[in-house]
VEXBASE-495619 format. One record per residue (C-alpha): residue in one letter; x, y, z; residue number from 1. Coordinates in nm, 4 decimals, decimal comma. Layout:
// residues N
<fivo><r>A</r><x>X</x><y>Y</y><z>Z</z><k>NUM</k></fivo>
...
This chain:
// residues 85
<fivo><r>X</r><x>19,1174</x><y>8,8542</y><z>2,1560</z><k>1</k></fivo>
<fivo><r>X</r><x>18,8735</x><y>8,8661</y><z>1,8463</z><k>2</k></fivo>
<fivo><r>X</r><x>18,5720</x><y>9,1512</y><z>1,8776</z><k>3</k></fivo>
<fivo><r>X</r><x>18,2087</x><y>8,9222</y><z>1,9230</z><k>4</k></fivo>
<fivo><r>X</r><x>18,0370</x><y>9,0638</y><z>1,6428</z><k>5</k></fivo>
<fivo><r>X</r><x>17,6328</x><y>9,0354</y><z>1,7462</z><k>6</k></fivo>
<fivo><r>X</r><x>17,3454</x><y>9,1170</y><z>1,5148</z><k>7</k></fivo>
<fivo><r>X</r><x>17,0446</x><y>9,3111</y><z>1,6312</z><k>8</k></fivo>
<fivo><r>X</r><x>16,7155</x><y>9,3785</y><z>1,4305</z><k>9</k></fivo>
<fivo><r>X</r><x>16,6988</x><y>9,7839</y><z>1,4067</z><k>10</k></fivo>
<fivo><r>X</r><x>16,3593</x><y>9,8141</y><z>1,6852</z><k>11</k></fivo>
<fivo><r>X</r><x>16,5905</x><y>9,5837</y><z>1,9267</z><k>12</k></fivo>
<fivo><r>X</r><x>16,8752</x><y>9,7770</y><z>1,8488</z><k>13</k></fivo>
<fivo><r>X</r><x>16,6713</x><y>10,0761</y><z>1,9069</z><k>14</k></fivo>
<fivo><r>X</r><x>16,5345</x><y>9,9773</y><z>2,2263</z><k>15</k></fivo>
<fivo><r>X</r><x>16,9019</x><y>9,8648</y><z>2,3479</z><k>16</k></fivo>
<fivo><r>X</r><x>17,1066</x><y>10,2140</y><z>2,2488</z><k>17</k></fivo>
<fivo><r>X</r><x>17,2318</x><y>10,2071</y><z>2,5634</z><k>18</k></fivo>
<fivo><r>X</r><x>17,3444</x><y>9,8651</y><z>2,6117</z><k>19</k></fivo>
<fivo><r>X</r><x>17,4945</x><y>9,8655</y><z>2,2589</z><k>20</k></fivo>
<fivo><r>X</r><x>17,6825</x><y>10,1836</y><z>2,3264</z><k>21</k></fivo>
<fivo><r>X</r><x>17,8281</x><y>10,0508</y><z>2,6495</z><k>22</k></fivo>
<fivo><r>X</r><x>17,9473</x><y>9,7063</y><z>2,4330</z><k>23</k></fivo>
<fivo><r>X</r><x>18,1103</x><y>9,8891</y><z>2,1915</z><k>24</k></fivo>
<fivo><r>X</r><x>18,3439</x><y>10,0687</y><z>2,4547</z><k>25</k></fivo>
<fivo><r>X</r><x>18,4548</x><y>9,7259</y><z>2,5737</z><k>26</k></fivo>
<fivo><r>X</r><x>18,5458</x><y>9,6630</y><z>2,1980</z><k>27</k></fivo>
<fivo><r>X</r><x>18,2563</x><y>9,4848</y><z>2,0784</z><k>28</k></fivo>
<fivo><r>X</r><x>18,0553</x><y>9,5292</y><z>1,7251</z><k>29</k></fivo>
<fivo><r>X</r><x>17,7105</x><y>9,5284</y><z>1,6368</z><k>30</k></fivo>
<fivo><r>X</r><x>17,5402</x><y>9,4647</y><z>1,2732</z><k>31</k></fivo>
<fivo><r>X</r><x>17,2177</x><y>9,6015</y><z>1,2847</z><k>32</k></fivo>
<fivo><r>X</r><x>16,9501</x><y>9,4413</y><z>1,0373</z><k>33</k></fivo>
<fivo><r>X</r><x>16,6118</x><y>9,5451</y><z>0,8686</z><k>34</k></fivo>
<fivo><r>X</r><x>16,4280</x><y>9,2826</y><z>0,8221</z><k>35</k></fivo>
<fivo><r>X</r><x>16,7178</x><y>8,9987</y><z>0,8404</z><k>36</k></fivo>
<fivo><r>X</r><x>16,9313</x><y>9,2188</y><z>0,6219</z><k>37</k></fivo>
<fivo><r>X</r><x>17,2082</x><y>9,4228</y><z>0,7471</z><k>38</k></fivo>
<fivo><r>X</r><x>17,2344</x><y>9,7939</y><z>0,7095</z><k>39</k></fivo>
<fivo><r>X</r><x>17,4542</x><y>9,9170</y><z>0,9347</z><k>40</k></fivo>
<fivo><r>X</r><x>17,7022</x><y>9,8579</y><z>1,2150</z><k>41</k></fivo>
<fivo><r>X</r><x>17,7895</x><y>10,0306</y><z>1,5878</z><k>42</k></fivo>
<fivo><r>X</r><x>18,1584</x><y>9,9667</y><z>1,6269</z><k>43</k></fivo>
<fivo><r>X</r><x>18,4179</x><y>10,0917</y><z>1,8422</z><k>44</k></fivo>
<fivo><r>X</r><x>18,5656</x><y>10,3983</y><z>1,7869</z><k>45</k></fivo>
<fivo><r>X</r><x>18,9159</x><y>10,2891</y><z>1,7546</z><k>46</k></fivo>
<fivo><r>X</r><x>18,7992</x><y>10,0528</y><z>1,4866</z><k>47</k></fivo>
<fivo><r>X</r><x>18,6166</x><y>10,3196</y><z>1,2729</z><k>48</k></fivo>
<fivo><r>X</r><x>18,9178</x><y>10,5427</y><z>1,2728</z><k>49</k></fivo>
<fivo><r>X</r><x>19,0806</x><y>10,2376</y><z>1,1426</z><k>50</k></fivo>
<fivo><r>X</r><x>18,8744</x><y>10,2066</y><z>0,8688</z><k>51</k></fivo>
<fivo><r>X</r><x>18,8396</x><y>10,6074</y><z>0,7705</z><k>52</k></fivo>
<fivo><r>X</r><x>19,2689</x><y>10,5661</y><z>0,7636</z><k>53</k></fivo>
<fivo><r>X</r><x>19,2543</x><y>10,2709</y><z>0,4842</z><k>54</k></fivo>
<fivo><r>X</r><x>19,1124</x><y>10,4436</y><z>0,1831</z><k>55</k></fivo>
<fivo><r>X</r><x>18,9829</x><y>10,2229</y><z>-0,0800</z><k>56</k></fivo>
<fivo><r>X</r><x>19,1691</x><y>10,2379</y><z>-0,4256</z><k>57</k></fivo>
<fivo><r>X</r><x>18,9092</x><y>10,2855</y><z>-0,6394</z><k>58</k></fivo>
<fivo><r>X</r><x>18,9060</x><y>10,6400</y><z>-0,6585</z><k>59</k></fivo>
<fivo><r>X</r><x>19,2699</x><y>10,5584</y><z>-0,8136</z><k>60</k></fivo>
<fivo><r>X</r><x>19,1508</x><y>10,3534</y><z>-1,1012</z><k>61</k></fivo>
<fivo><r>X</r><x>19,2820</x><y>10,5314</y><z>-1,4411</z><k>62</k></fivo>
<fivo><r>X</r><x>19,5117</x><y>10,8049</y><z>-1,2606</z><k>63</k></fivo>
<fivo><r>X</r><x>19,7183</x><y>10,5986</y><z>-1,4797</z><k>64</k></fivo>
<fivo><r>X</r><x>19,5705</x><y>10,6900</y><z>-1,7824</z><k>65</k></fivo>
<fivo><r>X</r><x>19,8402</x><y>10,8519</y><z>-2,0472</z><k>66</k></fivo>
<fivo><r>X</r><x>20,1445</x><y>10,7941</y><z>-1,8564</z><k>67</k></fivo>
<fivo><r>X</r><x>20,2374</x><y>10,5395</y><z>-2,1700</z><k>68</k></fivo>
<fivo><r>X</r><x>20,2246</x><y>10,8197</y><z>-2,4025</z><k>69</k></fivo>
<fivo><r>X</r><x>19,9461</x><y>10,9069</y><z>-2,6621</z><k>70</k></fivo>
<fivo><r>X</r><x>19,9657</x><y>10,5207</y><z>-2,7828</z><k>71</k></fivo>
<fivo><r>X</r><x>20,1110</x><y>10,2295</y><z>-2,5194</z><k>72</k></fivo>
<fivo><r>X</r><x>20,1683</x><y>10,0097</y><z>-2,8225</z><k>73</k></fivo>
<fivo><r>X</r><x>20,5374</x><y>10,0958</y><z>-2,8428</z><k>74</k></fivo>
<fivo><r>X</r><x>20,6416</x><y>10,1065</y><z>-2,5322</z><k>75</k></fivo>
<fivo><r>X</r><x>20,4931</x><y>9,7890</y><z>-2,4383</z><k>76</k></fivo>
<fivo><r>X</r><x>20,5791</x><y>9,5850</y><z>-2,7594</z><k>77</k></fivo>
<fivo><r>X</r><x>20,9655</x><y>9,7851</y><z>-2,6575</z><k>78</k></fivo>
<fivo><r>X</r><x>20,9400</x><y>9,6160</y><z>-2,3011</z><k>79</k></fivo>
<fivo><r>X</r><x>20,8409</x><y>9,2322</y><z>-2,4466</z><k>80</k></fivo>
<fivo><r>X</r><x>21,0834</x><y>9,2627</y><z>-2,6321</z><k>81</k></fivo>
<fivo><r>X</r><x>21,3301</x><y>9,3474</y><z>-2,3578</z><k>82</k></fivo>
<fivo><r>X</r><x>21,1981</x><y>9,0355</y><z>-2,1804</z><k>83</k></fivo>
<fivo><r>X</r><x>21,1983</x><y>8,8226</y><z>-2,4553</z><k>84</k></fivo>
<fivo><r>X</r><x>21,6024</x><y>8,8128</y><z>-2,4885</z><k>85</k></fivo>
């Protein structure tokens, strides 16, 4: 079964802490909004530690960086090559 996602402006969200926090231990989410725009969300705990687990890649971009040598021309012109025969 899917999680109901519900939205909440921030002074209802306020006033219904207790509510929310009892939702989100039956599995349900909550976006809460500032004046129609989101800024946050109460979710489950199971699903946070879901998301803390999946790291985003970015941090990754360029690790890469000089792993083809000094200058990637060769070896890449070397390997079209190879797939060129």
């Amino acid at each position: 079964m899917a999680d109901l996602v519900v939205r909440k402006g921030a002074e209802e969200a306020r006033n219904q802490l207790p509510d929310l926090l009892e939702a989100a231990e039956k599995g349900r989410s909550t976006i809460i909004t500032r004046h129609g725009r989101p800024v946050a969300a109460l979710v489950p705990i199971e699903a946070y530690g879901a998301s803390i687990r999946q790291q985003p890649l970015m941090p990754v971009a360029g690790s890469g960086r000089g792993l083809w040598g000094r200058n990637s021309t060769r070896p890449l012109q070397k390997l079209r090559d190879e797939w060129s025969r």
